[in-house]
N, C-alpha and C positions, 0 to 999 in steps of 0.2 A: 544925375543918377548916382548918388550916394556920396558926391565929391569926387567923382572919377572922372578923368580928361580922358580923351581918343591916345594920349600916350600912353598910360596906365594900363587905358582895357586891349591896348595892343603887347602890351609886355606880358600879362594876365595870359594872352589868347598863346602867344610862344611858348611860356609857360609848363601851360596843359598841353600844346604838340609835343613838347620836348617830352612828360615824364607816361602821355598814352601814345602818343604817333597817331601819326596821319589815319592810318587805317581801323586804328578803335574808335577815333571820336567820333565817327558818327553813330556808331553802336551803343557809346558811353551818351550823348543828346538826348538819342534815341530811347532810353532808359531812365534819363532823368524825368523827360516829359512823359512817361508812363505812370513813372513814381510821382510827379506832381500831378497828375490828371487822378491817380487815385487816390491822393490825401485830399483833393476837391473834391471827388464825387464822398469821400467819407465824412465830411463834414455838411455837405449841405444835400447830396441825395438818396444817401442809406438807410440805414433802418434806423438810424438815432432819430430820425424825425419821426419816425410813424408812434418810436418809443416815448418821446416826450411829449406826443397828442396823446397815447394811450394814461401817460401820468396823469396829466393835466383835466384830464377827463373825470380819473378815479381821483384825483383831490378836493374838485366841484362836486362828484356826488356826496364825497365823506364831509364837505363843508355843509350841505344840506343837510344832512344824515343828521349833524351835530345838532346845526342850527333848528331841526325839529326837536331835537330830543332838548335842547333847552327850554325852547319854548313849554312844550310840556312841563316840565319840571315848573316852570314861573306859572302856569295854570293850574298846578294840585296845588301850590302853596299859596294862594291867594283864597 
């Protein structure tokens, strides 16, 4: 896990007791896994996705839209 031994992530863990104390860490855990749970739900289940089916949608009908009106154009000049 990143090059870190069981000594490391035990000096790490002392560390963070020493500069929040026993009694925040589980508040400051308990925080971070809220703040990680919602940069995952904003990435794979918010409205960015419904936004980039909504693009994708209006880019396929403007590629048709196109693609008719050329072809027309190639049938007056023939």
């Amino acid at each position: 896990m990143f090059g870190l031994g069981l000594p490391e992530l035990i000096v790490i863990l002392i560390v963070i007791l020493l500069l929040f104390g026993a009694k925040r860490l589980p508040m400051l855990t308990k925080n971070l896994g809220e703040s990680g749970r919602a940069l995952k739900d904003g990435f794979t289940g918010g409205k960015n996705d419904k936004s980039l089916e909504d693009i994708a949608k209006e880019v396929s009908t403007s590629a048709h839209e196109i693609k008719k009106g050329v072809d027309a154009v190639k049938n007056t000049h023939i």
